[in-house]
N, C-alpha and C positions, 0 to 999 in steps of 0.2 A: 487341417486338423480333422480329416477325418476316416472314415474306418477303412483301412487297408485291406483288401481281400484279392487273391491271388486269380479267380475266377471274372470277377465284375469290373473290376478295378478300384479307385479310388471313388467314395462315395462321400458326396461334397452336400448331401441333406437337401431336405425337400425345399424346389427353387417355385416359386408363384409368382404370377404376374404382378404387377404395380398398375396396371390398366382394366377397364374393363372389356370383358372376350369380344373378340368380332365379331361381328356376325348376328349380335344380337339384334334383336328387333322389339324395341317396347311396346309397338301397338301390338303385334301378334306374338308374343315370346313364345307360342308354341308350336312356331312354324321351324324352328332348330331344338330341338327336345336336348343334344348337347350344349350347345348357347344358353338355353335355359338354367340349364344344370350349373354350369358354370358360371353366369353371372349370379346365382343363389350362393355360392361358396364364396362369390367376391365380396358379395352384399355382408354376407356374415362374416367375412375375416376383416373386412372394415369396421362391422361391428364391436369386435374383439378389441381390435386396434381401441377406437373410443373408448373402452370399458376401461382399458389399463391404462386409457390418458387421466380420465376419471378417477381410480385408484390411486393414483398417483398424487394428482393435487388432493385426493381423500385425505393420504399420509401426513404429507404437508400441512392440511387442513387440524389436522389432530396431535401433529407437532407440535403448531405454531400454537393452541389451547394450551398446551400444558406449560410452557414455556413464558407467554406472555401471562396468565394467571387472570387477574381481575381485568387487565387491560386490556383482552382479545376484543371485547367489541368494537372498539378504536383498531385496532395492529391488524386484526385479523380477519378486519371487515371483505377489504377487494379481494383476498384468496375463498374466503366463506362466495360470495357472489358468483367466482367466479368458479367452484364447485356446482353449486347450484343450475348455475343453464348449463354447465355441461352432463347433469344427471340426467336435463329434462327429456333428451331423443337416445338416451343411452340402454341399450339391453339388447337382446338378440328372442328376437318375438318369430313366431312360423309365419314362413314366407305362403304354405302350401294353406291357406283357408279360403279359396275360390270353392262356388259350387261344382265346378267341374273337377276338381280335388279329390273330391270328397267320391270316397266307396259308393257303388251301385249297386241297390237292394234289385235283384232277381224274382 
């Protein structure tokens, strides 16, 4: 299902790894300045990934409140918990705040 064009062919939407890039190297990551690059997009689409597991039991979270009424402290204790540590490492914060980052005054 996806967009037919008589030029390209069929276009089957943007395919990303499920691993992280080769070649990387943690003590020096900026000895492949691609590697780099690329393990920063994977950091953050994992990120994402989190966010919307996150939202997810959010909904749930805010379902199960309205629904169970006076009784959610009891009903709705282990999904409330289990919201809570998945907030606690969740968001997509800048990878780039090294000093060597950072702009060079001239």
């Amino acid at each position: 299902m996806g967009i037919d064009t008589n030029f390209y062919g069929k276009y089957e939407g943007e395919q990303f790894s499920l691993e992280p890039p080769a070649g990387y190297d943690p003590e020096n990551p900026r000895a492949n300045p691609a590697a780099m690059l690329e393990m920063r997009e994977y950091r953050v689409r994992e990120k994402f990934v989190d966010m919307a597991k996150a939202q997810i039991i959010r909904d749930r979270l805010q379902t199960c409140y309205r629904t169970e009424g006076v009784n959610h402290y009891q009903n709705c204790k282990e999904l409330a918990e289990r919201y809570v540590n998945m907030i606690k490492s969740v968001g997509v914060h800048r990878y780039n705040t090294n000093k060597a980052d950072q702009p060079q005054m001239e």
